[in-house]
C-alpha positions as CSV (number, residue, x, y, z in Angstrom):
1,X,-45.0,4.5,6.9
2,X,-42.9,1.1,7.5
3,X,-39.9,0.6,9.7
4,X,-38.9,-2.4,7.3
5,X,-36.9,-2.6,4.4
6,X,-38.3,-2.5,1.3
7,X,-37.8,-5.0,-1.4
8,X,-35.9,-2.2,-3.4
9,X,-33.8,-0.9,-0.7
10,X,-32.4,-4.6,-0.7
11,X,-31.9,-4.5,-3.6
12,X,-29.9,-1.5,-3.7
13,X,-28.1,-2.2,-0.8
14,X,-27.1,-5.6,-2.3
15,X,-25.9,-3.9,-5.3
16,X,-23.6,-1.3,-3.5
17,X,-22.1,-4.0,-2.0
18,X,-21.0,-6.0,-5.0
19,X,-19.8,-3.1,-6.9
20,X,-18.0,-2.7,-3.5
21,X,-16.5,-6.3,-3.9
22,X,-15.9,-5.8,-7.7
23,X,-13.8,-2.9,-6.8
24,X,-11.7,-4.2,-4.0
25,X,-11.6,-7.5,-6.0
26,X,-10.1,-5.4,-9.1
27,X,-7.8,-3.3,-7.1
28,X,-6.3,-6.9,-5.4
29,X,-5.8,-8.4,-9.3
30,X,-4.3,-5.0,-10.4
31,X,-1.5,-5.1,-7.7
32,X,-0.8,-9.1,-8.2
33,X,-0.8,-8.3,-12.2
34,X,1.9,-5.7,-11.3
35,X,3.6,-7.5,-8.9
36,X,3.9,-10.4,-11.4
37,X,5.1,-8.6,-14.1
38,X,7.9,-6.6,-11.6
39,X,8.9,-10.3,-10.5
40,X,9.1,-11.6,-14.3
41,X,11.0,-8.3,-15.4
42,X,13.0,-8.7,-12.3
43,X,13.7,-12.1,-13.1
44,X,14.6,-11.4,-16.6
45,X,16.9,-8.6,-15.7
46,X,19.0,-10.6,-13.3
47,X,19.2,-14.1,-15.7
48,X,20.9,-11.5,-18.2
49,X,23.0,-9.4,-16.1
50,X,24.3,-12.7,-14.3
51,X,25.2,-14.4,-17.9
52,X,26.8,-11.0,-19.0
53,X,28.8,-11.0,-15.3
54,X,30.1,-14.5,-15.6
55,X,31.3,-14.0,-19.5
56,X,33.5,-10.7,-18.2
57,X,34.4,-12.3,-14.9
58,X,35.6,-15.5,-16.5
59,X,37.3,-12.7,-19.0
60,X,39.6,-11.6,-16.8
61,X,43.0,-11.6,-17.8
62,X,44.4,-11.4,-14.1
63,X,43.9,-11.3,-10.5
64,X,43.8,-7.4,-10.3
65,X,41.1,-7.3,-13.6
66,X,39.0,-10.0,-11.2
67,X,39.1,-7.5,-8.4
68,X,38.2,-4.5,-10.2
69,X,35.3,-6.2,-12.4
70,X,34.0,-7.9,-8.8
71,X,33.9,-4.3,-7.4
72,X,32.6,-2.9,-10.2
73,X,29.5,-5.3,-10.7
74,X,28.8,-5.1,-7.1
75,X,26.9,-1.5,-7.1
76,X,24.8,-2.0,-9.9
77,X,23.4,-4.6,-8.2
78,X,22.3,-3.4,-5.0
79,X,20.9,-0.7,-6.9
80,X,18.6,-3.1,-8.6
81,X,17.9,-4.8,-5.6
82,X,17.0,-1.0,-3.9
83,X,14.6,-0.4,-7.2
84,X,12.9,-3.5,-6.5
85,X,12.4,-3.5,-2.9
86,X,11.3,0.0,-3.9
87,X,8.7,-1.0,-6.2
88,X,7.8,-3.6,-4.5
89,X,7.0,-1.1,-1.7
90,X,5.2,1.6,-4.0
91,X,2.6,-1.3,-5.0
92,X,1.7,-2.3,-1.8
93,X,1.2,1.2,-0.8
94,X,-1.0,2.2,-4.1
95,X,-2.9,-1.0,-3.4
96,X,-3.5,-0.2,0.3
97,X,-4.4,2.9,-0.4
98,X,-7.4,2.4,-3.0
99,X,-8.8,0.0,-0.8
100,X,-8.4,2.6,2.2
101,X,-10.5,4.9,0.0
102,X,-13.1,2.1,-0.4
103,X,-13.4,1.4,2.9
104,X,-13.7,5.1,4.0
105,X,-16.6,5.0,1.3
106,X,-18.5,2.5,2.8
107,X,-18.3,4.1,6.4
108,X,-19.3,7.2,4.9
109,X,-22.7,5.5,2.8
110,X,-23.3,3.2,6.8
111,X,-22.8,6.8,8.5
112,X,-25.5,8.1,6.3
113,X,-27.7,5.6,6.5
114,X,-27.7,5.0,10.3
115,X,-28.6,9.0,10.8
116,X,-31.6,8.4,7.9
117,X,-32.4,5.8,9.7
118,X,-32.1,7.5,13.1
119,X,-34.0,10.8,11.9
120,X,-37.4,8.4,10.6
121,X,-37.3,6.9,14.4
122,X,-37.3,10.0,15.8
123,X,-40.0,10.7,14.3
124,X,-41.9,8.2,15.0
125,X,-40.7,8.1,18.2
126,X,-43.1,8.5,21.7
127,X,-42.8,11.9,23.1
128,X,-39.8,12.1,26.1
129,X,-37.1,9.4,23.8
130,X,-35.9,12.8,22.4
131,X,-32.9,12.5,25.0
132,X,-32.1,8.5,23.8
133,X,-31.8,10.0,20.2
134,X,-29.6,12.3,21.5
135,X,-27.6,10.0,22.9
136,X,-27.4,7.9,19.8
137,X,-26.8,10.6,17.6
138,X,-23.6,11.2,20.3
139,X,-22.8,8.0,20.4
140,X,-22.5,7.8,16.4
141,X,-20.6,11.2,16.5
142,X,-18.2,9.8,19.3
143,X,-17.2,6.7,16.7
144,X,-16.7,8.9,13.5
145,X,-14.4,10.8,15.6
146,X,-12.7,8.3,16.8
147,X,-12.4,6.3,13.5
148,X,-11.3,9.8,12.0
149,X,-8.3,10.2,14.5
150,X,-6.9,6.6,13.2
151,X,-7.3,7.1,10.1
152,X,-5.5,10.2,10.4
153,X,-3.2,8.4,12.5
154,X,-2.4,5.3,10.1
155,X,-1.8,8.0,7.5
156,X,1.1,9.2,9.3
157,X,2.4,5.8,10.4
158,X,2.4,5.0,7.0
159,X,4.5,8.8,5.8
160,X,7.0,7.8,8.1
161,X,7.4,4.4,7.2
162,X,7.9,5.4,3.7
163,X,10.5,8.0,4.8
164,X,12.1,5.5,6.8
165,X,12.6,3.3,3.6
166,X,13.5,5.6,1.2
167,X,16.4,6.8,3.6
168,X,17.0,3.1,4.0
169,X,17.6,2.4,0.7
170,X,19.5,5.7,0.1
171,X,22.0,4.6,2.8
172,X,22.2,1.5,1.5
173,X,23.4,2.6,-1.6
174,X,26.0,5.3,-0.3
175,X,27.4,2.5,1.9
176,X,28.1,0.0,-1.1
177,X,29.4,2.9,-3.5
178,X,31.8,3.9,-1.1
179,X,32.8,0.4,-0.1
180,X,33.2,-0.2,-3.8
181,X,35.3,2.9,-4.1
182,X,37.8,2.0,-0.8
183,X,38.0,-1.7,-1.9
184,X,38.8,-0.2,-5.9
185,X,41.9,1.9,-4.3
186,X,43.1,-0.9,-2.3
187,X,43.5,-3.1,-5.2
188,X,44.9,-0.8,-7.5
């Protein structure tokens, strides 16, 4: 029995690894595609609502109208603006996510080969080299661990981060409703 690779195990390893890239490659154009498309939408959205501001601000039939269309334009805006940044936000995470999922793949299929690979020397092994096996095998177990833990541990950095901006964003929009609503009274 050999210790090199065979011509077929090249092969297939070669082929892993470009369905690999295919994926990774797919999951980048997916998120710019989306990301595109949000921007053009976006784009779209705020051409209109800007031409249909300006026609009822220039409307205005006095100062207090002015005022009262100026506070009334402002929330719907920041609420687009929250929605965006929010979206923008959900596609980065999708995206960083699927390729976190690859990734953990790949580890998984090296894992599996090393300890193949590490069971035929073994056995091939001289007699006594049982403790170096050991030791690799350890070794191995030590870095899965450890590449367990932060994973685990990005995971939760990345719950909390999109806690964080979710309460952001719901702040931010209590904060310029009610600053709408105060500045509405005062004019009136």
């Amino acid at each position: 029995m050999s210790n090199f690779v065979t011509p077929e195990q090249f092969a297939t390893a070669n082929k892993a690894n470009i369905e690999t890239l295919l994926t990774l490659a797919n999951t980048a154009f997916a998120s710019a595609e989306r990301l595109a498309a949000l921007n053009l939408n976006t784009a779209r959205s705020l051409l209109e609502d800007g031409v249909a501001n300006t026609k009822a601000l220039l409307a205005a039939k006095d100062v207090q109208e002015l005022v009262n269309l100026q506070v009334s334009l402002a929330q719907p805006i920041v609420e687009k603006a929250v929605a965006y940044a929010r979206s923008v936000y959900e596609i980065s995470s999708q995206s960083q996510e699927e390729m976190s999922k690859v990734f953990e793949g790949q580890v998984a299929e090296l894992n599996k080969g090393v300890a193949t690979a590490l069971d035929k020397a073994a056995k091939s092994a001289p007699a006594g080299s049982d403790v170096a096996v050991a030791a690799v095998k350890s070794a191995i177990a030590a870095a899965n661990s450890a590449y367990d833990s932060m994973s685990k541990a990005a995971k939760q950095v990345a719950e909390i981060a999109e806690a964080n901006v979710a309460a952001a964003t719901n702040a931010t929009v209590k904060a310029v409703s009610t600053t709408a609503k105060t500045t509405a009274k005062k004019a009136a």
